[in-house]
KENUNU-595832 format. One line per 3 residues: number of its first residue (from 0); their letters; for each residue x, y, z of C-alpha. Coordinates in Angstrom, 1 decimal. Layout:
# residues N
NUM	a	X:Y:Z ~ ...
//
This chain:
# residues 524
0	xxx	33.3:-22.2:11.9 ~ 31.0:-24.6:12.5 ~ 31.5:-28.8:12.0
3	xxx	30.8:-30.1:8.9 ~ 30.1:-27.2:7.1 ~ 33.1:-26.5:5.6
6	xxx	33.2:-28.4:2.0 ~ 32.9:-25.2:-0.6 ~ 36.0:-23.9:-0.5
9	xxx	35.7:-20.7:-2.0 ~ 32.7:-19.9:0.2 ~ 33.3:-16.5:1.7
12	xxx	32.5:-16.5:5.5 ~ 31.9:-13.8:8.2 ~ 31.3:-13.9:12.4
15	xxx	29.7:-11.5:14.6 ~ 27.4:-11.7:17.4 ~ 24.0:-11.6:15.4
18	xxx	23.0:-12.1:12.2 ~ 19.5:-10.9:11.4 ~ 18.2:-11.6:8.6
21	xxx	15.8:-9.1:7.2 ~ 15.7:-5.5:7.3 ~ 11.9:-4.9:7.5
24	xxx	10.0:-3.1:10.0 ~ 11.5:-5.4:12.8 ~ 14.5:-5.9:11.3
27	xxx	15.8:-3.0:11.3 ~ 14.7:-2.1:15.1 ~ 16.7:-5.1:16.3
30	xxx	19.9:-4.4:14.5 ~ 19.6:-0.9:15.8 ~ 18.5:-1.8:19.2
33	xxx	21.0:-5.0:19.4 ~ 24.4:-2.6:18.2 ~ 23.6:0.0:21.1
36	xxx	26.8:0.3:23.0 ~ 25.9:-0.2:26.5 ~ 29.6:0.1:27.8
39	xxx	30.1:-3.6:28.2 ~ 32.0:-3.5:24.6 ~ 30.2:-3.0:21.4
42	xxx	28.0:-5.7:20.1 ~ 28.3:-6.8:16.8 ~ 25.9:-7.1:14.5
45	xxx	25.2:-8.1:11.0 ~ 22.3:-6.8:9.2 ~ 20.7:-9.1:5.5
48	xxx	18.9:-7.7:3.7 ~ 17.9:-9.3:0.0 ~ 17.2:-6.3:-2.0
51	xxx	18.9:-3.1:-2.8 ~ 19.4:0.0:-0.9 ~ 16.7:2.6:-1.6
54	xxx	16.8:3.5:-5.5 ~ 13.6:5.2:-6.2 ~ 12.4:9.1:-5.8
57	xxx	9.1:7.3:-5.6 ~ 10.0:5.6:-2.3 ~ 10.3:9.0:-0.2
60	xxx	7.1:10.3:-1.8 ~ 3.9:9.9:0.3 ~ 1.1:9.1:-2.1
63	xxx	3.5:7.6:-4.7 ~ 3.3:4.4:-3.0 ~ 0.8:2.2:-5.5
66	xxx	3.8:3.0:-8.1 ~ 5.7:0.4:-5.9 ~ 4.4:-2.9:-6.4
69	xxx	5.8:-4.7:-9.3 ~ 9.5:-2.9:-9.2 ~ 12.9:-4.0:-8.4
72	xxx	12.0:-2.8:-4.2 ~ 9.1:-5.5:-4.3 ~ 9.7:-8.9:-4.3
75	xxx	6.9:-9.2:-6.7 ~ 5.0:-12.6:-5.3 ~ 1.3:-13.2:-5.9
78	xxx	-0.5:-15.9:-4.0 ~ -1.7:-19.2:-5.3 ~ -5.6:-18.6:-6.7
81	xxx	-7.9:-18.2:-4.3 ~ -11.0:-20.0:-4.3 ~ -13.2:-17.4:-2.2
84	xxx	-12.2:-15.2:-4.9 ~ -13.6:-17.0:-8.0 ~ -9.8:-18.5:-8.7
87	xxx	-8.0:-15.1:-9.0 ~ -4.5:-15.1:-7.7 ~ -3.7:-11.6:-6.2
90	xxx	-0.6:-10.1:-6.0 ~ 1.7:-10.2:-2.8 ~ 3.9:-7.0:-2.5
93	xxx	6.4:-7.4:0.0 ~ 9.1:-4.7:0.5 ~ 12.7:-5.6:-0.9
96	xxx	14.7:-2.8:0.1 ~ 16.3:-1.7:3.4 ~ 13.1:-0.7:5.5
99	xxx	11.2:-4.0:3.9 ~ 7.5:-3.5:3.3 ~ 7.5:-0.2:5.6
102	xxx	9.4:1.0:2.7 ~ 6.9:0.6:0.0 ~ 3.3:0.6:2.4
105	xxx	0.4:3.0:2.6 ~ 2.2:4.8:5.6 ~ -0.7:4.3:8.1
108	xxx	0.4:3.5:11.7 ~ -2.0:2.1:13.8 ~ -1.2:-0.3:17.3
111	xxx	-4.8:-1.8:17.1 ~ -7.2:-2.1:20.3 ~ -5.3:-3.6:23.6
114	xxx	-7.8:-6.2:23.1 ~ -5.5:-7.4:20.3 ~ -2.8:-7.8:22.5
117	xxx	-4.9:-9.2:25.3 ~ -5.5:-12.1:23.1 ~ -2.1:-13.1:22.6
120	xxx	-1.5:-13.0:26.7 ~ -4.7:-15.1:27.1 ~ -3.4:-17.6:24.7
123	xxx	-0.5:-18.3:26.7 ~ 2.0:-15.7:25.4 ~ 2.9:-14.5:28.7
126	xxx	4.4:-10.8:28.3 ~ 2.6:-10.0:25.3 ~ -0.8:-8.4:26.4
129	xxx	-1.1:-4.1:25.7 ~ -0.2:-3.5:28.9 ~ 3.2:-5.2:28.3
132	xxx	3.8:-3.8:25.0 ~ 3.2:-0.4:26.2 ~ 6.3:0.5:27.1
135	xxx	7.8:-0.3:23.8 ~ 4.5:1.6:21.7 ~ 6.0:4.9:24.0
138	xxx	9.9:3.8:23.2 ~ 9.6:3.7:19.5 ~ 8.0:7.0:18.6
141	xxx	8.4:11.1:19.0 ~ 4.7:12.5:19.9 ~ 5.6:15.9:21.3
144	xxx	4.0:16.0:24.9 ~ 2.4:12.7:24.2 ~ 0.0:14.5:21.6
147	xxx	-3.6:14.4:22.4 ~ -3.1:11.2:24.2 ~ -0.7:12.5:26.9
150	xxx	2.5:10.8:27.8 ~ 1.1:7.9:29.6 ~ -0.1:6.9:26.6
153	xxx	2.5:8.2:23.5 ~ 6.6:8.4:23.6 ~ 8.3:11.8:22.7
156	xxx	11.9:10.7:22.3 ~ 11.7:7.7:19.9 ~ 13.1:7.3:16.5
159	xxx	9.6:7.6:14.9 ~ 7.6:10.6:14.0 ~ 4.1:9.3:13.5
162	xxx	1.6:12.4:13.5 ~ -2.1:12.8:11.5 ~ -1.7:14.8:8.4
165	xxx	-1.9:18.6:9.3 ~ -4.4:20.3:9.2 ~ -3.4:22.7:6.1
168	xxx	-2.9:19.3:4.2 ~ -6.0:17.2:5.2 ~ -7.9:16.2:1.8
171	xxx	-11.1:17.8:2.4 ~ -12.8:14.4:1.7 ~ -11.2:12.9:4.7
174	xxx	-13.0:15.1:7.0 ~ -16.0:14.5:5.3 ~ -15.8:11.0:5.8
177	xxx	-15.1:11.5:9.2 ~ -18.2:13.8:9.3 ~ -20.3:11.5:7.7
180	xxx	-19.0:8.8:10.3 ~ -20.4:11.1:13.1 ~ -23.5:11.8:11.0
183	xxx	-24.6:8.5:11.3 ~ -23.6:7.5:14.9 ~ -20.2:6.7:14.9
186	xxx	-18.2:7.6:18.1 ~ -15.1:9.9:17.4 ~ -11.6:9.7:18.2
189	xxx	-9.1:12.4:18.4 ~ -6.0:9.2:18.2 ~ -6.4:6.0:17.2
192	xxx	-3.0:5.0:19.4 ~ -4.6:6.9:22.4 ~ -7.6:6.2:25.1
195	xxx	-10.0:5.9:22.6 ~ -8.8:2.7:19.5 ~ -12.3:2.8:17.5
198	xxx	-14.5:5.0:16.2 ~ -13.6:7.5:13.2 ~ -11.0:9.8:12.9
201	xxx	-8.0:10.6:11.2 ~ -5.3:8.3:11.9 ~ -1.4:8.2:12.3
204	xxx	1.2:8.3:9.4 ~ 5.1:7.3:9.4 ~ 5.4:10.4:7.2
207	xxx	7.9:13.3:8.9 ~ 7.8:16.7:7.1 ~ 6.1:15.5:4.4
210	xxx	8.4:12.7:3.4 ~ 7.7:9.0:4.2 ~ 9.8:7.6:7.2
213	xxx	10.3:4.2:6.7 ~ 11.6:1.9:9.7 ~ 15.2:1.9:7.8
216	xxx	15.0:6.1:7.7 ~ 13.8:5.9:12.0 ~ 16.2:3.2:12.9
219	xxx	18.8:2.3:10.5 ~ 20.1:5.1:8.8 ~ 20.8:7.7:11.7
222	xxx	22.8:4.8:13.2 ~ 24.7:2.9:10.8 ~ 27.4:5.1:9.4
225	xxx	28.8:5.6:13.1 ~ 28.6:2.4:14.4 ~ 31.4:0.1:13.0
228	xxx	30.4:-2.9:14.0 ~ 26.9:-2.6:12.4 ~ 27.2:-4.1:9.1
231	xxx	24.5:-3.4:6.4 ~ 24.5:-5.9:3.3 ~ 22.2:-5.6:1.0
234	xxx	21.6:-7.7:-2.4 ~ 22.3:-10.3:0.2 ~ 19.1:-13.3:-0.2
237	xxx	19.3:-15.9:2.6 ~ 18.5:-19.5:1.6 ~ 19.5:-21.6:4.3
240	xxx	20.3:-21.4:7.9 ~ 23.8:-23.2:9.1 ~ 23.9:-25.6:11.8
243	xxx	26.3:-27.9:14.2 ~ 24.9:-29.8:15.5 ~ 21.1:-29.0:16.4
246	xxx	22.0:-25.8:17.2 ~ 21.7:-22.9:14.8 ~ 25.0:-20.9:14.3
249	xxx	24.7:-18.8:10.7 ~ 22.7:-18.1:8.0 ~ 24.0:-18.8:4.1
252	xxx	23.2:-16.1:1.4 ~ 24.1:-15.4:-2.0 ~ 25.9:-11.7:-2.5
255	xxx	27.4:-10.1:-6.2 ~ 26.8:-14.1:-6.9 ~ 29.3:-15.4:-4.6
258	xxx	27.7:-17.4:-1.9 ~ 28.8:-15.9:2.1 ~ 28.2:-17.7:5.1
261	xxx	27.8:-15.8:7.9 ~ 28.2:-17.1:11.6 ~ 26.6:-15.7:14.7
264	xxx	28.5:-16.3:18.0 ~ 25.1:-15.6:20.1 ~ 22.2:-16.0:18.0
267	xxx	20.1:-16.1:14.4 ~ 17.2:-13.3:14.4 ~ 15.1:-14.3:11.1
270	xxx	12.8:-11.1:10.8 ~ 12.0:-11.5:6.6 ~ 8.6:-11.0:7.2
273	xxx	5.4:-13.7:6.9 ~ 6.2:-14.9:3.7 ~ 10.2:-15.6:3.8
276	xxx	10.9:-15.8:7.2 ~ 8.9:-19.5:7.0 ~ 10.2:-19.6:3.5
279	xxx	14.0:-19.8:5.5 ~ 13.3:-22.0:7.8 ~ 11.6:-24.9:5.5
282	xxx	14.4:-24.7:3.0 ~ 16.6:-25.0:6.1 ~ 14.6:-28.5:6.9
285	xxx	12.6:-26.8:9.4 ~ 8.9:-27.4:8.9 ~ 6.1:-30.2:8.5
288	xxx	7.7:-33.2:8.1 ~ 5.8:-34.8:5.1 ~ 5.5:-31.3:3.1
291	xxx	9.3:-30.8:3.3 ~ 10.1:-34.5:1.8 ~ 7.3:-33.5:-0.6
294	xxx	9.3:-30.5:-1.6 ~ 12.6:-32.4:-1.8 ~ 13.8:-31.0:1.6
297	xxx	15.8:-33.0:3.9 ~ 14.0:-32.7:7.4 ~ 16.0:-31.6:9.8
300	xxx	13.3:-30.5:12.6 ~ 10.3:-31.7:12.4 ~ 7.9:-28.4:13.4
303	xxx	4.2:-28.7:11.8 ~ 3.4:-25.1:12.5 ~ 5.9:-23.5:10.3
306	xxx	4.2:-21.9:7.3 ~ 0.5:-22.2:8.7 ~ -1.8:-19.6:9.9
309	xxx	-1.6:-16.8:7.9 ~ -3.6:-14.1:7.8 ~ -4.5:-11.3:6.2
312	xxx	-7.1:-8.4:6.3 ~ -9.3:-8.9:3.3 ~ -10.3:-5.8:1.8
315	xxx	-12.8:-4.9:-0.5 ~ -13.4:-1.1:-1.9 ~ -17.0:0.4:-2.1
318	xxx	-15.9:2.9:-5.3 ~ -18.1:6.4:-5.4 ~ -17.7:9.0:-8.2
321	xxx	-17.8:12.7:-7.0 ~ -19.4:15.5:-9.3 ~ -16.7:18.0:-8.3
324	xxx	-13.1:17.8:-8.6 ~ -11.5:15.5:-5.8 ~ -8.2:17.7:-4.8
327	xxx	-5.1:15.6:-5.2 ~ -3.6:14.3:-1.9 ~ -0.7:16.7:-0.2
330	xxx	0.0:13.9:2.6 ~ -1.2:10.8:1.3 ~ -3.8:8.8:-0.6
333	xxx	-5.7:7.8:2.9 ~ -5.7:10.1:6.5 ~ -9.1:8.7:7.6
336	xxx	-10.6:5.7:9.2 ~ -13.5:4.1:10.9 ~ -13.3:0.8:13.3
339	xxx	-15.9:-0.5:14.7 ~ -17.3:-4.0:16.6 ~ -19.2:-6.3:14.1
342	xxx	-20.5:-7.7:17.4 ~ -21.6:-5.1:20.8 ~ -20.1:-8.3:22.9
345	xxx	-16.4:-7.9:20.9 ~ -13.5:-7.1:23.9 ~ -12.8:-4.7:21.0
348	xxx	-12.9:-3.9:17.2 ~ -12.8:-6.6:14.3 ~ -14.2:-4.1:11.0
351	xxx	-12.2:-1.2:9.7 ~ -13.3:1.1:6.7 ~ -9.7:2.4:5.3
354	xxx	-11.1:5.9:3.2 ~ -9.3:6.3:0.4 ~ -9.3:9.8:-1.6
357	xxx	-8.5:8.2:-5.0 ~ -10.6:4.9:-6.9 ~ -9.0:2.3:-5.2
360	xxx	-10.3:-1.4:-6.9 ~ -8.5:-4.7:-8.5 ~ -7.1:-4.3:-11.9
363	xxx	-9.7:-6.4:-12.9 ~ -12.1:-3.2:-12.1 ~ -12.3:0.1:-13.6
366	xxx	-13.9:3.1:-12.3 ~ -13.7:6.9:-12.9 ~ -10.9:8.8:-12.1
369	xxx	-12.6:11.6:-10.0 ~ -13.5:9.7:-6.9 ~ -12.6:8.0:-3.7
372	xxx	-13.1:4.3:-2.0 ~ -14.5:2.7:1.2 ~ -12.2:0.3:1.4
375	xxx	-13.7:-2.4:4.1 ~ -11.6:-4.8:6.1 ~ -12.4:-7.4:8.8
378	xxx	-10.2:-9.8:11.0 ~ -10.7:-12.8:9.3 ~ -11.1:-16.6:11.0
381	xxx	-9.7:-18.1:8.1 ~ -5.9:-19.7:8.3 ~ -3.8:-19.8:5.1
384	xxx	-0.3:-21.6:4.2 ~ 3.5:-20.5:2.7 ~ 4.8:-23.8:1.4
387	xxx	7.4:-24.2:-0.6 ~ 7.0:-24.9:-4.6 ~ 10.4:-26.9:-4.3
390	xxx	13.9:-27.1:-2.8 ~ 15.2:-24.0:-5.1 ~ 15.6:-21.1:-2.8
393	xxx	14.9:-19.0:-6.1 ~ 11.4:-20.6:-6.7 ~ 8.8:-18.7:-5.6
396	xxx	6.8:-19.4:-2.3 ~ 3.4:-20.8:-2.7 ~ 1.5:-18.6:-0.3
399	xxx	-2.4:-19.2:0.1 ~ -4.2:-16.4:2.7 ~ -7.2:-17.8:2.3
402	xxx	-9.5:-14.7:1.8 ~ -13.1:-15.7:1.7 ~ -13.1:-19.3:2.5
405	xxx	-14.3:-19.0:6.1 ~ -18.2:-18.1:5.8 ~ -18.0:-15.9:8.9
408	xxx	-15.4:-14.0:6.7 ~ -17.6:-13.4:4.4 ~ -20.8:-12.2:6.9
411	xxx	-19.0:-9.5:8.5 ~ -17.6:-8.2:4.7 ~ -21.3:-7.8:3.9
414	xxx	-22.2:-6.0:7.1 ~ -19.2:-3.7:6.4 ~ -20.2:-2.9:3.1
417	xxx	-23.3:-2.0:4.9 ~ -21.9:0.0:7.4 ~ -19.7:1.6:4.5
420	xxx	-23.0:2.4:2.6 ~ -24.7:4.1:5.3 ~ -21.9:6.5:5.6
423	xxx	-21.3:6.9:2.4 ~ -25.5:8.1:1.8 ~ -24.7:10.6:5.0
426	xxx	-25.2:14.6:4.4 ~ -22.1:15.4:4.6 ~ -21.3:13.6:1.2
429	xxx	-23.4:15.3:-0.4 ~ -21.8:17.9:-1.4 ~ -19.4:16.2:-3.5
432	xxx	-22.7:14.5:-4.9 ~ -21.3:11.0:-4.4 ~ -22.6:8.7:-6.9
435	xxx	-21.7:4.6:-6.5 ~ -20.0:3.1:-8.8 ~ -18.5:-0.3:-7.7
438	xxx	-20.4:-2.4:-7.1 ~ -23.5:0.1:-8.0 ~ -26.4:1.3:-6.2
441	xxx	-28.6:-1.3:-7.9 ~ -26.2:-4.0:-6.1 ~ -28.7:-4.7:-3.3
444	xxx	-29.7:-8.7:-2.9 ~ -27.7:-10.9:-0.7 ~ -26.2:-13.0:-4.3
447	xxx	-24.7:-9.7:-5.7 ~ -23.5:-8.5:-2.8 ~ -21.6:-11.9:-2.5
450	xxx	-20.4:-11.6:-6.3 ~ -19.2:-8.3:-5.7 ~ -17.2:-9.0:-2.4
453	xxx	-15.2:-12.1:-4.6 ~ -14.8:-9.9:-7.7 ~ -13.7:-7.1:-5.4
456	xxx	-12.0:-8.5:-2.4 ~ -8.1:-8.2:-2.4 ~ -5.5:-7.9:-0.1
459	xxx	-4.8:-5.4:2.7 ~ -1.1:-6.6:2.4 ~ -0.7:-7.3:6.0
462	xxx	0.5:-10.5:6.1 ~ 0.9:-12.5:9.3 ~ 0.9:-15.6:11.9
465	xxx	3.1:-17.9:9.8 ~ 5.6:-18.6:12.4 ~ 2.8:-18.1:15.0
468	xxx	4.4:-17.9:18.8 ~ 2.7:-20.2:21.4 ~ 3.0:-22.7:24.1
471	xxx	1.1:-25.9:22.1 ~ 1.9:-28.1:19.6 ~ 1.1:-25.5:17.0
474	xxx	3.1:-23.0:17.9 ~ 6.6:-22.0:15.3 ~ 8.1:-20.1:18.5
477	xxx	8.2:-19.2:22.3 ~ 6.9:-16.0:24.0 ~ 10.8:-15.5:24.2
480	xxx	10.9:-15.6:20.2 ~ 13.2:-18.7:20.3 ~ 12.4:-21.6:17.5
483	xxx	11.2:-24.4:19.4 ~ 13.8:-27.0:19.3 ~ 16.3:-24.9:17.3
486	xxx	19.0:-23.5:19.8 ~ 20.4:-20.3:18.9 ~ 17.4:-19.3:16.7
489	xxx	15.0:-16.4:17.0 ~ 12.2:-15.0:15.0 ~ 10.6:-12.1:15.3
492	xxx	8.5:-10.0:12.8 ~ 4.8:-10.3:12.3 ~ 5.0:-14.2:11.8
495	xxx	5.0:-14.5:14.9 ~ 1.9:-13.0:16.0 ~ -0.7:-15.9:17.1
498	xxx	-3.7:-13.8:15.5 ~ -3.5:-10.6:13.5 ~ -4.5:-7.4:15.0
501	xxx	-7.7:-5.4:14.0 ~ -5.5:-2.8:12.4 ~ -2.3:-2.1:9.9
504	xxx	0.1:-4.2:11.4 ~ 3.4:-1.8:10.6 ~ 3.1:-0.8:14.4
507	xxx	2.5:-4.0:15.7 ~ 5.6:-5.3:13.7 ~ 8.2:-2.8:14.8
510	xxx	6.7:-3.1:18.4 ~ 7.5:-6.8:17.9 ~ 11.6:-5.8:17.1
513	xxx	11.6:-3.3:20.2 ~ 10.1:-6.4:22.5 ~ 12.7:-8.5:20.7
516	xxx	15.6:-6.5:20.9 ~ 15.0:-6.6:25.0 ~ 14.5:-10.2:25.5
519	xxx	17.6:-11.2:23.3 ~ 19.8:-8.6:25.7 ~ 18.6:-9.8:28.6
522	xx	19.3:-14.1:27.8 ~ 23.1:-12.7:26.5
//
């Protein structure tokens, strides 16, 4: 046990090799990865994860996922009230159940352009760029043959099943959208996560014979009951990390309201996700300096980049009503979507159009039930903030994306509304006889564009960058994941990414606990 934590005496405590704390997308692939015996004695590993096992129908069910947010699997934030947004504060769903938010997401499994990746190497983060990654795009996922991409390009003997929806299942509105992408001189692409990464088409899903496969049911399930020294606690919320020293040896959580502490012999892997793996560290007294005396933390590492630059995709749905019955969704809600450069002089993508076959708009909207959405999405410039509220580990987090404050956010939005139109006005919608509703077809002047994109804008729920990884000042953690200054302390999850990708970032995340799982073997 570590010095000078010993005053509660009743405190419960455990030791293994690793804790990691978080069973999200990343998560889960480390503790799976990390408990792989290797024949050199099995590691040990123990697996947090704050919420309950899976307890809903609703979470195996494809296009239930909307029915999500706001239950007991959602940790239920919202952010602080956004100014580019006319003061609304939108809600935050993050996942709170084993599989985190790949448990409770839209499904759709996009890597993004290598471009994305590029950009990380180019900043410094040696080992990062697509090329790198490659190899661990290939290792998570089962693509029979390598699909239409080939091998070179797609795995066929990983835990994941991402596949298109088939063709007797397609919504015929998706391939109408994609029809009415080509129409108007859009490239195609026959995969998204093959040679070709823009253009329209229909896209990857983490759904396996029609049920949704979260990173818990790839990784974590098939594993755990016949490994023994993988332990799974759920209901188990971390709210500090333990040190002696300087050096990072266990995490402290609350569990059937006893409080456990739980000691790592090698290392702490804090993979909680954008919003509460930052959370951890500041009420551990890891963080800005001043903010954490503010808050009524004790400092005990002074590292200014915790919490900052956050991003998230901003979305805003173009709503159209069809005069014909939109079929319900067989697969899920969206199979369809459209990337493109804002910019011909891009290294790659920074718009998407997400097509959605239901009305798809902020509560603060209505529209009518018989139609389908445009949703539009851009990488935005703007940097947000998780801060804490206080030292309570049970007040919420203040998080602050920043959607729309960055002007340049807001110019690409309108040329993808734009871009959405035009495709949207294409022949091959005309059958439906697709009439817009939100904002309206007499929505046409630069000022009510702009009030429509703050009324309209929300989030994409891809939170990320808050524990960006780096070589300067800035920078939360290493290209090797360590905390900078923090021995014995890892993160990894999509915090760490220095700049979102141009996509969903569910791939990019679990490629992020495969990379992960590798460098923490290799320093052992």
């Amino acid at each position: 046990m570590a010095s000078g934590e010993s005053e509660l005496a009743e405190t419960e405590a455990t030791e293994s090799d690793y804790v990691v704390v978080g069973a999200g997308s990343a998560g889960c692939v480390i503790a799976a990865r990390l408990s792989e015996d290797r024949g050199a004695g099995a590691t040990s590993v123990l697996l947090l994860e704050a919420g309950p096992r899976e307890t809903k129908a609703d979470l195996s069910t494809p296009f239930a996922w909307p029915s999500l947010f706001g239950t007991d699997v959602d940790h239920g934030y919202a952010s602080v009230p956004q100014p580019g947004l006319g003061g609304i504060a939108p809600r935050c769903p993050r996942g709170r159940t084993l599989g985190g938010s790949s448990a409770i997401n839209a499904m759709v499994f996009l890597r993004g352009h290598r471009a994305d990746y590029d950009a990380w190497a180019a900043a410094g983060c040696t080992g990062w760029g697509f090329d790198d990654l490659l190899p661990y795009f290939r290792r998570m996922e089962s693509v029979p043959g390598g699909g239409r991409a080939g091998a070179e390009l797609r795995g066929d003997s990983g835990p994941l099943r991402p596949s298109p929806a088939a063709d007797a299942d397609v919504n015929p509105l998706s391939r109408t959208f994609v029809a009415a992408a080509a129409a108007v001189g859009h490239p195609l692409t026959d995969d998204f996560n093959g040679a070709r990464q823009e253009g329209a088409g229909l896209h990857d899903l983490t759904v396996a014979d029609g049920i949704r496969q979260s990173a818990a049911d790839a990784y974590l399930h098939p594993v755990a009951a016949r490994r023994p020294h993988l332990t799974v606690s759920t209901d188990s919320r971390a709210h500090r990390l333990l040190f002696d020293g300087d050096r990072c040896t266990g995490v402290e959580f609350t569990r059937d309201g006893r409080t456990v502490r739980a000691y790592a012999r090698a290392e702490v892997i804090v993979s909680a996700g954008a919003v509460d793996s930052p959370r951890l560290l500041l009420l551990s007294g890891i963080g800005p300096a001043d903010e954490l005396r503010r808050a009524g933390v004790a400092v005990r590492h002074d590292l200014p980049g915790v919490g900052r630059g956050l991003q998230d995709h901003p979305l805003c749905g173009l709503v159209y009503e069809a005069d014909r019955p939109v079929p319900a969704g067989r697969v899920n809600l969206s199979e369809a979507s459209l990337a493109w450069r804002s910019d011909a002089s891009l290294p790659g993508p920074d718009m998407q159009v997400m097509f959605i076959h239901v009305p798809y708009h902020p509560p603060t909207m209505t529209a009518p039930e018989n139609g389908f959405t445009l949703g539009v999405a851009t990488v935005p410039r703007a940097r947000g903030s998780v801060r804490l509220a206080d030292a309570d580990p049970g007040t919420p987090p203040l998080i602050d994306p920043g959607y729309l404050t960055d002007e340049s956010d807001v110019r690409r939005m309108l040329h993808g509304l734009e871009v959405a139109r035009e495709v949207a006005a294409a022949e091959p919608f005309a059958e439906w006889g697709a009439r817009e509703v939100l904002p309206g077809p007499g929505v046409t002047d630069e000022a009510g564009l702009r009030a429509f994109l703050a009324a309209a804008t929300g989030p994409y729920f891809h939170l990320a960058g808050s524990c960006a990884m780096g070589t300067g000042a800035a920078a939360v953690v290493t290209p090797d994941l360590r905390v900078r200054g923090v021995p014995g302390l890892r993160v990894a999850d999509a915090s760490v990414m220095p700049s979102i990708v141009s996509v969903n970032t569910n791939a990019a995340a679990l490629a992020i606990g495969e990379k992960a799982a590798d460098l923490i073997r290799d320093a052992a």
